[in-house]
C-alpha positions as MATLAB code, in Angstrom:
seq = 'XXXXXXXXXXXXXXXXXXXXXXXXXXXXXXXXXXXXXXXXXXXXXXXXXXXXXXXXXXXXXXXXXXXXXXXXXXXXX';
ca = [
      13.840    0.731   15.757;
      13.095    0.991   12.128;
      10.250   -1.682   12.092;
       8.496   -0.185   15.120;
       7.687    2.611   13.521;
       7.152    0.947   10.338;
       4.699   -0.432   12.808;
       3.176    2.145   14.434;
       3.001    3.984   11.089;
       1.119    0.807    9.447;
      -1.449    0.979   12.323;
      -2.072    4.559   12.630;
      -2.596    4.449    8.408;
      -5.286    1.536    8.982;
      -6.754    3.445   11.726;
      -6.933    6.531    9.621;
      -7.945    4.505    6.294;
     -11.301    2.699    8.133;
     -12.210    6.054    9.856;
     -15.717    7.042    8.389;
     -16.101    9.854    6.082;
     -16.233   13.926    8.233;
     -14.829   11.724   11.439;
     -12.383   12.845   13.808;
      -9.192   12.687   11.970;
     -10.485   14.069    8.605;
      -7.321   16.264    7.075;
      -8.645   16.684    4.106;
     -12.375   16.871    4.111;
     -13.859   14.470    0.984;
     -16.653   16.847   -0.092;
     -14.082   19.334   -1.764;
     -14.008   18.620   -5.232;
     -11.115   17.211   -6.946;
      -8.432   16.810   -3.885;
     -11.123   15.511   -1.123;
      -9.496   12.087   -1.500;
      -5.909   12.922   -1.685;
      -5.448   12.242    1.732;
      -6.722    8.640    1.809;
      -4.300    7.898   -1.195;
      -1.568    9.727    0.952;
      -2.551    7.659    3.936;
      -2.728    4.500    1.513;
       0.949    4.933    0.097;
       2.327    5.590    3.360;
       0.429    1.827    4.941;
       2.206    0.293    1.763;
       5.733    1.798    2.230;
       5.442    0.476    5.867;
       4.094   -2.819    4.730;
       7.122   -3.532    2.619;
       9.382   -2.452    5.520;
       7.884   -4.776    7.881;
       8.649   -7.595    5.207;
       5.178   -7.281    3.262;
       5.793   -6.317   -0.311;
       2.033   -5.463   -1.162;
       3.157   -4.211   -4.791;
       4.563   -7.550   -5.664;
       0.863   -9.329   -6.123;
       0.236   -6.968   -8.550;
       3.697   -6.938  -10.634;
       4.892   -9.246  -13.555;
       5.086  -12.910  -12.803;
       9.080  -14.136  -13.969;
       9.181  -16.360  -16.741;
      11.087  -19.294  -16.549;
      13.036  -19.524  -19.873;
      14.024  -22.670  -19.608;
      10.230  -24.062  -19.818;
       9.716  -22.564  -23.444;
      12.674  -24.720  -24.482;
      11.857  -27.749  -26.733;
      14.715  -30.170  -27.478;
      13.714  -32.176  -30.062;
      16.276  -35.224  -31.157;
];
C-alpha cells in the first residue's frame, strides 16, 4: 500500500513539476518575489522522497563515492 502511493505521489509531483508557469495547478504563483518558486522545490522534494520509496535513491548520484581502503595499500617486500 505504501508504494502505491509512493506512486501516485511520484506521478502527481511530475505532473505538477512539467505544468507550465500561471497553469492550472499553480499554488504558489512564480511572479511573487522571493517565495514564487517554493512550491516547485516543495513539489521537487516530495517526487524525491517518493523516488527513494519506490527503490530509486535519486540523492545517492550526487553523494560521496566509498573508498576502497584496501586499494591505497602498497606492500612492498
Amino acid at each position: 500500500m505504501k508504494k502505491l502511493f509512493a506512486a501516485i505521489g511520484a506521478v502527481l509531483s511530475v505532473v505538477y513539476i512539467i505544468n507550465p508557469t500561471a497553469g492550472l495547478l499553480e499554488i504558489i504563483p512564480d511572479n511573487i518575489p522571493g517565495i514564487g518558486n517554493l512550491d516547485e522545490a516543495a513539489v521537487t522534494g516530495i517526487l524525491i522522497a517518493c523516488l527513494r520509496v519506490l527503490g530509486l535513491d535519486v540523492l545517492r548520484l550526487f553523494g560521496k563515492k566509498e573508498k576502497n581502503d584496501n586499494t591505497d595499500v602498497v606492500d612492498i617486500d
